[in-house]
N, CA, C and O of each residue as an XYZ file, in Angstrom:
296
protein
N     116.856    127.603    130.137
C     117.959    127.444    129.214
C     119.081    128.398    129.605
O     118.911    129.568    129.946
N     120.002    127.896    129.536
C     121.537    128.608    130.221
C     122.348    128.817    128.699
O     123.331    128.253    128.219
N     121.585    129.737    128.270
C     122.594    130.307    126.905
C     123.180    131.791    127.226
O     123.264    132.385    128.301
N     123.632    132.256    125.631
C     124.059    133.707    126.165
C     122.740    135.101    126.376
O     122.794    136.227    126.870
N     122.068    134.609    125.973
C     120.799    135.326    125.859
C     119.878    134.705    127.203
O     119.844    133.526    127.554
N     119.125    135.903    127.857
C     117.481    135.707    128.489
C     116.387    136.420    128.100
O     116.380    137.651    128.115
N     115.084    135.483    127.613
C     114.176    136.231    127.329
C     113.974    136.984    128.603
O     114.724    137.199    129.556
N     112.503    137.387    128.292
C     111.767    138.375    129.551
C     111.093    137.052    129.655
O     111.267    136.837    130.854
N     110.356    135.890    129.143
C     109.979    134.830    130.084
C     110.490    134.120    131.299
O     109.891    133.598    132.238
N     112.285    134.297    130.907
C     112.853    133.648    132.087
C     113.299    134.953    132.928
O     114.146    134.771    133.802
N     112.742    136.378    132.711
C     113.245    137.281    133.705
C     112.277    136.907    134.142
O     112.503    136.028    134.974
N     110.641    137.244    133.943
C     109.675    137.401    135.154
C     109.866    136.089    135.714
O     109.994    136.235    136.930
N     109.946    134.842    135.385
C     110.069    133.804    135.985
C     111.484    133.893    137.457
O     111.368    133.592    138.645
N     112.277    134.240    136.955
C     113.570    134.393    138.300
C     113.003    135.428    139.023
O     112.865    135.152    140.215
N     112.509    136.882    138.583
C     111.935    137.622    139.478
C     110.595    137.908    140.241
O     110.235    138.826    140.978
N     109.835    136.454    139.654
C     108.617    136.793    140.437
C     107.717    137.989    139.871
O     106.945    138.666    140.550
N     107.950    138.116    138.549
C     106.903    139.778    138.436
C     106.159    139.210    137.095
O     106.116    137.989    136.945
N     105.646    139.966    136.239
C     105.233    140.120    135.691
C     105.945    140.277    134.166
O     107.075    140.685    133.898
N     104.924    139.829    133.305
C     105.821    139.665    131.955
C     106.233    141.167    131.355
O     107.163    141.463    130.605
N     105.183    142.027    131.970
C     105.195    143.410    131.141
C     106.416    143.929    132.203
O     107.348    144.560    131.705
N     106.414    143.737    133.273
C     107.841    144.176    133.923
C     108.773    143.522    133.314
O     109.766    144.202    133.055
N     108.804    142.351    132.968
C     110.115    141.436    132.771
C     110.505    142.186    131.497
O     111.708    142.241    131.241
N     109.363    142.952    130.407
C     109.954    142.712    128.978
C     110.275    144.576    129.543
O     111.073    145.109    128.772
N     109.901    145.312    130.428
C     110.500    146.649    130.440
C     112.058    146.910    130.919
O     112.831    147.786    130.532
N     112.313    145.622    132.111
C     113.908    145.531    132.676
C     114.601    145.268    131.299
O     115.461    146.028    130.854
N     114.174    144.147    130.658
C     114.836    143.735    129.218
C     115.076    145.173    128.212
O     116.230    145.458    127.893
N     114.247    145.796    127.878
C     114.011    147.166    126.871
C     115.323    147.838    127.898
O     116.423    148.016    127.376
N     115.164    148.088    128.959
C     115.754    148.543    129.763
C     117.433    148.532    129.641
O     118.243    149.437    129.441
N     117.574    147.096    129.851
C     118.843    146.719    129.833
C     119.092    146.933    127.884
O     119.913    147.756    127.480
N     118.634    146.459    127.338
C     118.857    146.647    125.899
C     119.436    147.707    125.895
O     120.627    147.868    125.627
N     118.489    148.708    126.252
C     119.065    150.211    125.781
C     120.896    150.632    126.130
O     121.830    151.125    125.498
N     120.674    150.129    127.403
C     121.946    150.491    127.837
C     122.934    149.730    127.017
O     123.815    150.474    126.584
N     123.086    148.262    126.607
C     124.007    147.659    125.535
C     123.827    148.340    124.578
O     124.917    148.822    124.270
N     122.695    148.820    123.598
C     122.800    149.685    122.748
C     123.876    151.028    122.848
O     124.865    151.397    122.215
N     123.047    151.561    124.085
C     124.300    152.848    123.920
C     125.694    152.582    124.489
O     126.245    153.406    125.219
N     126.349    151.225    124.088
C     127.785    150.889    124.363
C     128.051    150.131    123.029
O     129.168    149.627    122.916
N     127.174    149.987    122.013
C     127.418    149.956    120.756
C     127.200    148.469    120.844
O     127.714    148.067    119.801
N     126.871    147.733    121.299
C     126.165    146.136    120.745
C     124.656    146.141    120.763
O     123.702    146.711    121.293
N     125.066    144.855    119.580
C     123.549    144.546    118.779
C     122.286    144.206    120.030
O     122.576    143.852    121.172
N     121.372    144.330    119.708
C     120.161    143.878    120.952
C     118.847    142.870    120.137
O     118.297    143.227    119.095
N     118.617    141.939    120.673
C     117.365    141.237    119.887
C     116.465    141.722    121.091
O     116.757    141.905    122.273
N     115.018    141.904    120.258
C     113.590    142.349    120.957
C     113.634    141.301    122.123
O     114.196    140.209    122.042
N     112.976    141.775    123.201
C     112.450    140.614    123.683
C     113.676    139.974    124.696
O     113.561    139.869    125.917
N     114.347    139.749    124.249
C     115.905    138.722    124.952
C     116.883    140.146    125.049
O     116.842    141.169    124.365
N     117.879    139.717    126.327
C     118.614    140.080    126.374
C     120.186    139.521    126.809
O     120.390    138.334    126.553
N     121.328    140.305    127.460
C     122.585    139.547    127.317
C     122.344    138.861    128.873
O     121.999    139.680    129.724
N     122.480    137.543    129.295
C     122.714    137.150    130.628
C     123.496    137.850    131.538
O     123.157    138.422    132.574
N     124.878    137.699    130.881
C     125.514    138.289    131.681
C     125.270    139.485    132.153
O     125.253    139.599    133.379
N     125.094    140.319    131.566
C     124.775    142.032    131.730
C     123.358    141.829    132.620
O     123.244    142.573    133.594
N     122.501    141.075    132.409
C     121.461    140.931    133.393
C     121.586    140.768    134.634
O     121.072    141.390    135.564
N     122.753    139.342    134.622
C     122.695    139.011    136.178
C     123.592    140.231    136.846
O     123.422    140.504    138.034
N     124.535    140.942    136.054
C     125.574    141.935    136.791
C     124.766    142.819    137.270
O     124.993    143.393    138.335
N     123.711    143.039    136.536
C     123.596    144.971    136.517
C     121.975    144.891    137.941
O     121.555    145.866    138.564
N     121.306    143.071    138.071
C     120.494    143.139    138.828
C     121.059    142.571    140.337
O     120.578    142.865    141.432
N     122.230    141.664    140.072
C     122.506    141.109    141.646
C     124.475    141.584    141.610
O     125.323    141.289    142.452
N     124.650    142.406    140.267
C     126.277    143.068    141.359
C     127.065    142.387    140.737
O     126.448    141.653    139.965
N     128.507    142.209    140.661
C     129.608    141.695    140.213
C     130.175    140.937    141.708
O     130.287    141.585    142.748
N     130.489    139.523    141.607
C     131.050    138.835    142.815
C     132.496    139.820    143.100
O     132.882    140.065    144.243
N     133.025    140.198    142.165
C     134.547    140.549    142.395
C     134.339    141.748    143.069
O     135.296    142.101    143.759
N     132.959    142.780    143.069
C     132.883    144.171    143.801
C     132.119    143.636    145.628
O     132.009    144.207    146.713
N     131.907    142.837    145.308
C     131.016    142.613    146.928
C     132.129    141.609    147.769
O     132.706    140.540    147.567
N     132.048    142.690    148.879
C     133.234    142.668    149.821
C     132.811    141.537    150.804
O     132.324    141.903    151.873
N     132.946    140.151    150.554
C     132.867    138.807    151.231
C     133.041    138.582    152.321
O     132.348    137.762    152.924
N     134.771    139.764    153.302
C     135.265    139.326    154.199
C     134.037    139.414    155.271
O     133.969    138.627    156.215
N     133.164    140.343    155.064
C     132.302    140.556    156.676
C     131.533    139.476    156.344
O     131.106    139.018    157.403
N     131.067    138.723    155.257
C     130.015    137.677    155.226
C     130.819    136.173    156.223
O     130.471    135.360    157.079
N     131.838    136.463    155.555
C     132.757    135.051    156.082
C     133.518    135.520    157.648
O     134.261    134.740    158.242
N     133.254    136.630    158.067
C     133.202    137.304    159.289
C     132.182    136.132    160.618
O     132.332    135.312    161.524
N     130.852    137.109    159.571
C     129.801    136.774    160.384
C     129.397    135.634    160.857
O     128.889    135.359    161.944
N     129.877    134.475    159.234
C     129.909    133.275    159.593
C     130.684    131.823    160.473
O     130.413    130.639    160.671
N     131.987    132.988    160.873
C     132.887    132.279    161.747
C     132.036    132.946    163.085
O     131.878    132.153    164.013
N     131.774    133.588    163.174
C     131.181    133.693    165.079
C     129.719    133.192    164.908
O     129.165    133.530    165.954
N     128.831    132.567    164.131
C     127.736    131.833    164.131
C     127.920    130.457    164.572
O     127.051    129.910    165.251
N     129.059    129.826    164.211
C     129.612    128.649    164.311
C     129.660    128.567    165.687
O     130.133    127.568    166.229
């Protein structure tokens, strides 16, 4: 489900681990929205803030050497 929320079922599921890992990244990430002053439900957390804080912001990762590499593969 592609809402604003991810449980820890669909973390361990994208990461391959374990539910008790999935629900500690979640506690994890919670905390940190907590101490920026938003609400947190048990268990689920914010997507967005998930996918940023585990695979990066597109706008900080510097593309040109990827699209570099991929013009001299060609």
């Amino acid at each position: 489900m592609d809402g604003r929320l991810i449980t820890a079922k669909e973390v361990a599921e994208d990461l391959e681990c374990s539910m008790q890992h999935a629900y500690k990244i979640v506690r994890m990430l919670n905390d940190e929205l907590s101490e920026m002053g938003c609400i947190t439900m048990r268990g689920k957390t914010n997507r967005s803030y998930y996918e940023e804080r585990l695979f990066g912001r597109i706008d900080e990762i510097d593309l040109s050497e990827l699209e570099t590499r991929a013009g001299h593969e060609r």
